[in-house]
C-alpha positions in Angstrom: -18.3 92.3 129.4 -16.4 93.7 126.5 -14.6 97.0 127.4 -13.4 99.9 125.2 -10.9 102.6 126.4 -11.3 105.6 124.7 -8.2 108.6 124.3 -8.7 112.2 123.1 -5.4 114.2 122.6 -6.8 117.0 120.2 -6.1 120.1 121.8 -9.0 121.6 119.9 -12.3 120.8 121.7 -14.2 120.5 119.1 -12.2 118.9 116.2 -12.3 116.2 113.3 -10.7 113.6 114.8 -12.7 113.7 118.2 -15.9 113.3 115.6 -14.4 110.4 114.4 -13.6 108.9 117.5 -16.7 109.4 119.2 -18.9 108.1 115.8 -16.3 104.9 116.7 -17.2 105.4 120.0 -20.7 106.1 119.6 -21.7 102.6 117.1 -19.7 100.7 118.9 -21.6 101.4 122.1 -24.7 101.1 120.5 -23.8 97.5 118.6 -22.2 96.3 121.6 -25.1 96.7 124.0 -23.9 95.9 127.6 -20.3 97.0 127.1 -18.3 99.1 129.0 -17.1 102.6 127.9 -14.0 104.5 129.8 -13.3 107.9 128.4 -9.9 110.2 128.8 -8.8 113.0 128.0 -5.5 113.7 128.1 -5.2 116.9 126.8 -8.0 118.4 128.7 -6.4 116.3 131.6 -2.7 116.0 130.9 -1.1 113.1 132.3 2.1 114.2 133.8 5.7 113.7 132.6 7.7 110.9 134.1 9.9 111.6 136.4 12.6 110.2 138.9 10.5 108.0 141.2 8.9 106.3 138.2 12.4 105.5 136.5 13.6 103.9 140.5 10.6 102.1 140.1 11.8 101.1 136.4 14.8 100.2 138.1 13.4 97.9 140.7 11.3 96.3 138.2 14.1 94.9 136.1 16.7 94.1 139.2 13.9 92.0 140.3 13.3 90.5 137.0 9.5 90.8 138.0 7.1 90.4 134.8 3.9 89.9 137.0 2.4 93.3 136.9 0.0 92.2 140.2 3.4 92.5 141.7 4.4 96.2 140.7 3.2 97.4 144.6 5.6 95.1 146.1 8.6 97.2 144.6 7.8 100.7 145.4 9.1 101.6 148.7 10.4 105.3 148.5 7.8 108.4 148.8 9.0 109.3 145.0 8.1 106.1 144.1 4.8 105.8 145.5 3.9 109.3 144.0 4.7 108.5 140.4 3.0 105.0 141.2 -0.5 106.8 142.1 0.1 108.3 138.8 0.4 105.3 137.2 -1.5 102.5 138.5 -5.1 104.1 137.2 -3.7 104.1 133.8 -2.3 100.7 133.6 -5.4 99.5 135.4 -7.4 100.7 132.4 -5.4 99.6 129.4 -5.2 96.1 131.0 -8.8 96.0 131.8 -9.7 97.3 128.0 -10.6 94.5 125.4 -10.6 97.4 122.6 -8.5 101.0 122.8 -9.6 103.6 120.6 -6.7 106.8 120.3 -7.4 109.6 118.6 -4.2 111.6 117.3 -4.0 114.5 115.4 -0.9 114.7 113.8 1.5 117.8 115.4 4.9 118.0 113.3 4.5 115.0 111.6 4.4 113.2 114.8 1.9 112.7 118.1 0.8 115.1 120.3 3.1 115.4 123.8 -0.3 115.0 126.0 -0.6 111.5 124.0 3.7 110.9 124.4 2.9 111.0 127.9 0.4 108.4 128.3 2.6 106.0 126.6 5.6 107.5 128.6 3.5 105.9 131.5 2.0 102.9 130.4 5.1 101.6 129.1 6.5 99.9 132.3 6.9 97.1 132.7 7.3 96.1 129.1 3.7 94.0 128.2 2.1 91.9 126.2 -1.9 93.5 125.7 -2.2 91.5 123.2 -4.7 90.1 121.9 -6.7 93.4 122.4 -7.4 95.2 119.1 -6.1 98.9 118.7 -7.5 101.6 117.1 -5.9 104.8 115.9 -8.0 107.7 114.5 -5.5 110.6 112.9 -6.2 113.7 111.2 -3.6 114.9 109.3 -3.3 119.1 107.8 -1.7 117.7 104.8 -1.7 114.2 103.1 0.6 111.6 104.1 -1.4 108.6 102.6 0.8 106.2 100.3 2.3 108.0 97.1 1.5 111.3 98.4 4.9 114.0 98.2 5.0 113.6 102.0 4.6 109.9 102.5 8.3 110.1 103.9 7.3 112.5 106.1 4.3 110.6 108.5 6.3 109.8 111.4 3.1 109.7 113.3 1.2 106.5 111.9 4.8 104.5 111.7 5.8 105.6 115.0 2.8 104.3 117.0 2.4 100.8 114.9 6.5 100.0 115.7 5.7 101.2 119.4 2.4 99.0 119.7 3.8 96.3 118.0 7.7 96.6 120.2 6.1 97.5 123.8 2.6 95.8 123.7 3.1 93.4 121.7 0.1 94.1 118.6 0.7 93.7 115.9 -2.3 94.5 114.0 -3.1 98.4 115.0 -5.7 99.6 112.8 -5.4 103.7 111.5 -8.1 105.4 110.3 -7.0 108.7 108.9 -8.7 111.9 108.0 -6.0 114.0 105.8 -5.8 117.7 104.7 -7.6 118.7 107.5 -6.1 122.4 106.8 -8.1 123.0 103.2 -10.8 125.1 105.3 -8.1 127.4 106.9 -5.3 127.6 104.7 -5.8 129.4 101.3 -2.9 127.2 100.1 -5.0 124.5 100.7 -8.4 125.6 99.5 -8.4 123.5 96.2 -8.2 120.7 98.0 -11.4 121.2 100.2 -13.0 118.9 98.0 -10.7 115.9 98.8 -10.6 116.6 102.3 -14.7 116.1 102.4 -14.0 112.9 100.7 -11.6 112.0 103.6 -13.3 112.9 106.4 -16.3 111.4 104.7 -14.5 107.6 104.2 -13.1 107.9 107.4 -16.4 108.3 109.6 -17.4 105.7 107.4 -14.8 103.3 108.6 -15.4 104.1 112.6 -18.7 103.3 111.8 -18.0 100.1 110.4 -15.2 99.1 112.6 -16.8 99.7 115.4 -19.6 97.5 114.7 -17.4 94.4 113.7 -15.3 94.8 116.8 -18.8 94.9 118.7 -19.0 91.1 117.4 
């Protein structure tokens, strides 16, 4: 059975990118037929920070040279340890267990949201290959960052999470589907640009929908 993990990190309840996520979510589900769907949110359920007893177990990983993550247990033996494990083990459980992750990311500072950072903070040990699973980023940007824009330079969000996929999961083939000047209905500076942002938001449901029914192949 074909399984799709699904991340909010909008700290707006209700929000462009969670609609585009969940119209991913939502065709996907529906094309799929018998797959199955886990949901988080992490920023209406933040994942906490790493801390010591997760870095000792970093530790114990790479002293032991272990790369078999069915052995991970074996090395925590301290009460730190086995706290930031009981943190840890439900989240790696599900990205491993996921044939499909869909991340939604608004883009804070030109960057990712800290509830999102500290996912991946946790995920990320032991280094892993997850591929082949496919990864799919939804973003919505205030401004635009889209190639040839003026602040191209600046999207440190989109570049940021493909080199991380790509150097700690080994995929290589994330794809983004981004929503951009998400700000034109609140910011007067904006408001000329309504009309493109529409046209965004517009292509990029467009693309869940269609994404998500050719991953449901």
């Amino acid at each position: 059975m074909t399984t799709l993990l699904h991340l909010d990190s909008s700290a707006r309840k209700q929000s462009i990118i969670r609609r585009v996520g969940a119209e991913f979510a939502q065709a996907w589900r529906a094309a799929v037929g018998n797959g199955h769907y886990v949901y988080r949110d992490v920023a209406a359920e933040p994942i906490p920070l790493i801390d010591e007893g997760w870095v000792q177990i970093c530790d114990a990983v790479l002293a032991a040279g272990a790369t078999d993550l069915d052995r991970l247990p074996e090395l925590v033996r301290t009460p730190a340890q086995a706290d930031a494990w009981r943190i840890v083990e439900p989240l790696l459980a599900e990205v491993r267990a996921a044939d499909i992750v869909l991340i939604t990311s608004p883009m804070y500072n030109y960057s990712i949201p800290a509830s999102l950072k500290a996912w991946l903070d946790q995920v990320t040990f032991p280094r892993m290959s997850l591929a082949p699973r496919r990864f799919v980023v939804v973003t919505a940007r205030g401004g635009a960052y889209s190639p040839g824009s003026p602040k191209e330079a600046f999207d440190y969000q989109e570049c940021y999470l493909r080199d991380f996929f790509a150097g700690h999961f080994s995929v290589t083939d994330t794809v983004f589907i981004n929503a951009e000047l998400a700000n034109s209905h609140s910011d007067p500076a904006l408001a000329r640009l309504r009309a493109a942002h529409d046209e965004s938001l517009a292509a990029a449901l467009q693309a869940a929908r269609a994404l998500a029914v050719e991953y449901a192949k």
